[in-house]
Kinemage of the C-alpha trace (Angstrom):
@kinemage 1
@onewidth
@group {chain A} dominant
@subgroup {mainchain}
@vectorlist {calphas} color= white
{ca unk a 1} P 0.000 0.000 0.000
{ca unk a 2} L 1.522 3.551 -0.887
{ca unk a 3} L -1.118 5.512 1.329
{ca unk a 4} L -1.981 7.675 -0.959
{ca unk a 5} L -5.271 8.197 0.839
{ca unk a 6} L -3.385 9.223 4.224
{ca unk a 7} L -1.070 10.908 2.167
{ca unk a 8} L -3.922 13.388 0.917
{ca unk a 9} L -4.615 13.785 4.454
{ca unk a 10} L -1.674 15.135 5.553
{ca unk a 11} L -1.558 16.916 3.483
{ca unk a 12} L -4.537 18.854 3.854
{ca unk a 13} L -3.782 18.919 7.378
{ca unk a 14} L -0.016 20.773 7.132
{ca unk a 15} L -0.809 22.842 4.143
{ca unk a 16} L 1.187 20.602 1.506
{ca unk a 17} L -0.678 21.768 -1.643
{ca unk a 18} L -3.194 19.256 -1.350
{ca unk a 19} L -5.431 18.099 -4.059
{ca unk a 20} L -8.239 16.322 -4.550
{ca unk a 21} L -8.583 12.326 -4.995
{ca unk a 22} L -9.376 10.315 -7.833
{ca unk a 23} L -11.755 7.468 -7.182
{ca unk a 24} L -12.748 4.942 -9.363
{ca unk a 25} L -14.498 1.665 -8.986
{ca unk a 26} L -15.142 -1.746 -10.808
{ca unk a 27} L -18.993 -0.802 -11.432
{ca unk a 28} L -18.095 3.410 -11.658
{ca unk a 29} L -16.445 5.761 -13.612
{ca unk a 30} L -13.122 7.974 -12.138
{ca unk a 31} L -14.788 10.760 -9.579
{ca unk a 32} L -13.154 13.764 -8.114
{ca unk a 33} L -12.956 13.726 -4.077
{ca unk a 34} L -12.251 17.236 -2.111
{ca unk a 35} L -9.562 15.964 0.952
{ca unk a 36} L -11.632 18.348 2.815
{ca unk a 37} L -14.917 16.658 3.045
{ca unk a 38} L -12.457 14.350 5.677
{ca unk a 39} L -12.121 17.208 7.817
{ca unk a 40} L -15.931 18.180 8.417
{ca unk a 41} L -17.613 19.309 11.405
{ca unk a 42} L -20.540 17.541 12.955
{ca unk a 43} L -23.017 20.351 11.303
{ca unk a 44} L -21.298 19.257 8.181
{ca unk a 45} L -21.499 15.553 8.913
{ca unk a 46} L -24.350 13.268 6.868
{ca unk a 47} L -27.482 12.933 9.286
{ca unk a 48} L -26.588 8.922 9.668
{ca unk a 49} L -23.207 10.073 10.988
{ca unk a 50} L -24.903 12.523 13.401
{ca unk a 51} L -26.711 10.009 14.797
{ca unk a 52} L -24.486 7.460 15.355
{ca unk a 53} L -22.079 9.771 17.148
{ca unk a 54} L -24.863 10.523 19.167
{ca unk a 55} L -25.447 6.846 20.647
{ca unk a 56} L -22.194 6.656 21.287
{ca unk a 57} L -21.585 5.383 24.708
{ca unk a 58} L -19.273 4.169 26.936
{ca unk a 59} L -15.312 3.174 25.753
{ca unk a 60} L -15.039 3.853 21.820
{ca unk a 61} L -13.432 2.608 19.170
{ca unk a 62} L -13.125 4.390 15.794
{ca unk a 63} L -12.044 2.006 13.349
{ca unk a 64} L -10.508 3.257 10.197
{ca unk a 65} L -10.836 6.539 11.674
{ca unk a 66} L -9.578 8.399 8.317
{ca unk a 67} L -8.619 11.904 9.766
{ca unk a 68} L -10.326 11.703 12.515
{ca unk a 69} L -13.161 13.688 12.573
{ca unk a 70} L -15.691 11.604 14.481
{ca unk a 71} L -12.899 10.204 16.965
{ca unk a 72} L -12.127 14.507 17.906
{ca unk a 73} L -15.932 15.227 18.120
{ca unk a 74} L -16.299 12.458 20.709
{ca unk a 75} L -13.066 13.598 22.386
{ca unk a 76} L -14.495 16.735 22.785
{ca unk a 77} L -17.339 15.643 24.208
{ca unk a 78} L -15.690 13.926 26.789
{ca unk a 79} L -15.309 10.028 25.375
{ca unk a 80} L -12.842 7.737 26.317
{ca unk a 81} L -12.350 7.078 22.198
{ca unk a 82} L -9.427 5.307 20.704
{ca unk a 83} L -9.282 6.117 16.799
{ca unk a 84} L -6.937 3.114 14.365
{ca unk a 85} L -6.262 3.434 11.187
{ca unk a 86} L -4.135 0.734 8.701
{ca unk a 87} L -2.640 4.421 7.235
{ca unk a 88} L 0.113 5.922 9.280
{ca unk a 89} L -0.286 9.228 7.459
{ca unk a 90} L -3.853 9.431 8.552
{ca unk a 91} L -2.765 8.722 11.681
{ca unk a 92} L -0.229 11.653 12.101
{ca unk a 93} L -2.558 13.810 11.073
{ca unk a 94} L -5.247 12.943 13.560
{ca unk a 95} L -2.232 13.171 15.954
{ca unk a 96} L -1.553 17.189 14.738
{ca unk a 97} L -4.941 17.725 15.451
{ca unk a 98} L -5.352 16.406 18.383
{ca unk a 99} L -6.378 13.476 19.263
{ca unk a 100} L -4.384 11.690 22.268
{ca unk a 101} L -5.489 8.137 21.315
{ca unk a 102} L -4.750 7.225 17.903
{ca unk a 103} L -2.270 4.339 15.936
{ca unk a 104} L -1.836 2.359 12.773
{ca unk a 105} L -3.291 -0.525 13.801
{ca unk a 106} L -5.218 -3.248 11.710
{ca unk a 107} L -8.864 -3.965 13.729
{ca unk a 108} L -8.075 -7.589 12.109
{ca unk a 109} L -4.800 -7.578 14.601
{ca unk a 110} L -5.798 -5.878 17.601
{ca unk a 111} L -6.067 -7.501 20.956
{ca unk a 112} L -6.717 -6.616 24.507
{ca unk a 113} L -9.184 -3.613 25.311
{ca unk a 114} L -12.669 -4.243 24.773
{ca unk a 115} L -14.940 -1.197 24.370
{ca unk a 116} L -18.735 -0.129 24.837
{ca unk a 117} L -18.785 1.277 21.214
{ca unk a 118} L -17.155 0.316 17.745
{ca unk a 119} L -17.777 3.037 15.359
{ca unk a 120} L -17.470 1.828 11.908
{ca unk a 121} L -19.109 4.680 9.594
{ca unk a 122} L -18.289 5.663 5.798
{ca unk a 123} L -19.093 2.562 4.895
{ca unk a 124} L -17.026 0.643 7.620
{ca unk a 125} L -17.848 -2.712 6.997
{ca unk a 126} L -16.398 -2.673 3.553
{ca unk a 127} L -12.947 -3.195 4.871
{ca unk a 128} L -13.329 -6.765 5.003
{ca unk a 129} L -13.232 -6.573 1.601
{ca unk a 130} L -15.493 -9.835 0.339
{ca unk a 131} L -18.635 -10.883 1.454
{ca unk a 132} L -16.724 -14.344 2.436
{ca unk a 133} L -15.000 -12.520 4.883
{ca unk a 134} L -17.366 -11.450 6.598
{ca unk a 135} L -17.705 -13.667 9.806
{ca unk a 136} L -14.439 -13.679 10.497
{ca unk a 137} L -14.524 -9.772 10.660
{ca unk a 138} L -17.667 -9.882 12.741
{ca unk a 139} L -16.501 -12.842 15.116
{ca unk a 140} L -13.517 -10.161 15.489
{ca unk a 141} L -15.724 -7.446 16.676
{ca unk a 142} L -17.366 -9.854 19.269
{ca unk a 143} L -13.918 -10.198 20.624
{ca unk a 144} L -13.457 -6.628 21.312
{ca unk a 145} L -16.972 -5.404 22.254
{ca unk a 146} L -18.263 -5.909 26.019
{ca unk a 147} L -21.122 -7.522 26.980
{ca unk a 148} L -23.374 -4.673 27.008
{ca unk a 149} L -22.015 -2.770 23.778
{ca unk a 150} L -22.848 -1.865 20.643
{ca unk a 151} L -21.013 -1.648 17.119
{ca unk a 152} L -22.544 1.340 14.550
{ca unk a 153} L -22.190 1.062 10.799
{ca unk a 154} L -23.177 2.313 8.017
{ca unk a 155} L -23.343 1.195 4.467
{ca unk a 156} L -25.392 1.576 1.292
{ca unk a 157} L -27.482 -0.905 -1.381
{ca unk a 158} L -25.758 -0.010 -4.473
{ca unk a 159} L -28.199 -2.844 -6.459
{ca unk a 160} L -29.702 0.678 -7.817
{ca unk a 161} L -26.632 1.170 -9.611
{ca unk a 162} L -27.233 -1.845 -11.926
{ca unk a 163} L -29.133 -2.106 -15.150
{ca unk a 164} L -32.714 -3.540 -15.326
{ca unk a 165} L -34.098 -5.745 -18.205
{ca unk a 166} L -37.216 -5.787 -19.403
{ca unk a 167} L -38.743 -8.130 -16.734
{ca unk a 168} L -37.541 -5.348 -13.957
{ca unk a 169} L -34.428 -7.706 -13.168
{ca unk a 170} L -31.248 -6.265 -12.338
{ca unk a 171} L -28.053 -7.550 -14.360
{ca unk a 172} L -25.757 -8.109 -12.132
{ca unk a 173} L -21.983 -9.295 -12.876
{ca unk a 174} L -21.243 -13.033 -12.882
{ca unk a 175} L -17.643 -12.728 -11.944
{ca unk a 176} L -18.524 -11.425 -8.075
{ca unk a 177} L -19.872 -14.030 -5.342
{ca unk a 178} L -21.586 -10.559 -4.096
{ca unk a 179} L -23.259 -7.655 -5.932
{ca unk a 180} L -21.764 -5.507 -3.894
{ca unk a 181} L -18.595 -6.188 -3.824
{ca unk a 182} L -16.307 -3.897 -5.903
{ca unk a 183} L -12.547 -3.055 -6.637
{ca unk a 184} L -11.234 0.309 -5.306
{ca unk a 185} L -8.957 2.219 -7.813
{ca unk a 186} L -7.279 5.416 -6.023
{ca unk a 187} L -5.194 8.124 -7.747
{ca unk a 188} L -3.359 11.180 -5.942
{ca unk a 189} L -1.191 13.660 -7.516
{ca unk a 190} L -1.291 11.228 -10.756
{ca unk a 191} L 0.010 8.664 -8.826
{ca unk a 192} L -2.127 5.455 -8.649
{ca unk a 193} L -2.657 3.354 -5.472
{ca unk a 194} L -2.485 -0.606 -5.511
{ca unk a 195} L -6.107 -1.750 -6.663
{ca unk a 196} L -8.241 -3.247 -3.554
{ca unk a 197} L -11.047 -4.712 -2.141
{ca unk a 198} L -14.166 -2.805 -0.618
{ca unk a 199} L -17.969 -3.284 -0.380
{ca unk a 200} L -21.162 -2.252 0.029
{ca unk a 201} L -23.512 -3.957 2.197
{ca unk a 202} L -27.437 -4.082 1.817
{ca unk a 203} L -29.376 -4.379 4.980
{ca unk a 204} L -30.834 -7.990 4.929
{ca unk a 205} L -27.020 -8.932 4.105
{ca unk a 206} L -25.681 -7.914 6.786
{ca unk a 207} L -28.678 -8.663 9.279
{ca unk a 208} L -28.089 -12.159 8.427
{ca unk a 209} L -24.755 -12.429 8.714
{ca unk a 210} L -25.328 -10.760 12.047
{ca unk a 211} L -27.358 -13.120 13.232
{ca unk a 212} L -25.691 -15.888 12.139
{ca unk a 213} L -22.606 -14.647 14.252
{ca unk a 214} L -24.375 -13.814 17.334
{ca unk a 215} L -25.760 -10.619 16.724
{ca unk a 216} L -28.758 -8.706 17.208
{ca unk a 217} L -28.960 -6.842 14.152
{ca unk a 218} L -31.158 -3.724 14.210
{ca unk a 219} L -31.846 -0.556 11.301
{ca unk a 220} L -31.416 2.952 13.422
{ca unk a 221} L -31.999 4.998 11.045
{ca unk a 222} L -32.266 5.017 6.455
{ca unk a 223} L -30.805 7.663 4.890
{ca unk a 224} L -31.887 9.334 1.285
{ca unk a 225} L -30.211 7.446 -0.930
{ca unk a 226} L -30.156 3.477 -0.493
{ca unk a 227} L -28.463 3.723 2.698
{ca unk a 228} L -28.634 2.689 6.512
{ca unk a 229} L -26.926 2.970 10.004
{ca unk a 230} L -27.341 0.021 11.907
{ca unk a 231} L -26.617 -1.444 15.757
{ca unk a 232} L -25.387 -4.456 16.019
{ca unk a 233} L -25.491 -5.912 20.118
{ca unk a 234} L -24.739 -9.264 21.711
């Protein structure tokens, strides 16, 4: 991995000419991404964000924490919040901004704490990468949530993003176990990142995967636009 996404970060954060990112995916054409929609306040946040910073309770955990912004709000506020990353340039800049807890740390490797909370918004769950590894990523979480807590994502149903045929099917690629499973392309300053894994996650999808892991599975709240934030609890 080059970074390039952390990269971006920092620089945004020290003023080092940023630019904006190129994104392009498997099932979408190349799209422009401002750095600074990282750095948002919580007026600024999406409404399923908002929320889920609001039920935060207890010990927190930000995972892939990006630059930060939800780990500082809940600092602010008073949490107990951790914020990890897999990008160490993320990470320094959440560090230049403040926030006391924060390391390059992959959730798949961490051990020891367990927390009240597991944030895992922008689309956190698609950092397991395949549908297939999903329980293992799950059965992960269980190990680092306490008995009482509560893990927040949110994700999207990107089926609308398929063609229909006549008969009001969608046509949907053969080549993926998973509709919404997609390769990331990412380009900064014209240079291009390795490709890699992400997906989407529709609702029932991840309800039943939930369940099948120990979960209760619950929708908090649907957004405008195919997506969701849901609680998962033990």
């Amino acid at each position: 991995m080059k970074d390039l996404f952390g990269k971006a970060i920092l620089d945004y954060q020290t003023h080092n000419s940023p630019e904006d990112l190129i994104t392009e995916t498997s099932i979408s054409e190349a799209d422009e991404m401002s750095v600074a929609y990282l750095f948002r306040s919580f007026a600024e946040m999406p409404q399923l964000e908002q929320k889920a910073l609001q039920l935060a309770k207890g010990k927190v955990l930000d995972v892939g924490c990006g630059a930060g912004s939800h780990a500082l709000y809940l600092q602010e506020k008073g949490f107990d919040v951790t914020a990890i990353d897999i990008s160490a340039n993320a990470i320094k800049a959440c560090e230049l901004r403040g926030m006391k807890k924060a390391k390059v740390q992959d959730i798949m490797q961490l051990e020891g704490d367990q927390y009240d909370t597991i944030l895992l918004l922008m689309n956190g769950a698609g950092m397991c990468g395949r549908l297939k590894n999903l329980p293992n990523f799950l059965q992960k979480l269980k190990s680092l949530l306490t008995d009482t807590g509560q893990i927040l994502v949110d994700s999207s149903d990107i089926i609308y993003m398929f063609d229909e045929d006549e008969d009001g099917g969608k046509w949907i690629p053969t080549d993926v176990d998973y509709y919404g499973e997609v390769v990331f392309d990412i380009t900064y300053k014209g240079e291009k990142e390795n490709s890699f894994d992400w997906m989407y996650i529709d609702y029932n999808t991840l309800q039943n995967a939930a369940v099948a892991n120990g979960f209760q599975c619950e929708v908090v709240l649907e957004g405008e636009h195919f997506d969701y934030l849901a609680k998962l609890t033990l």
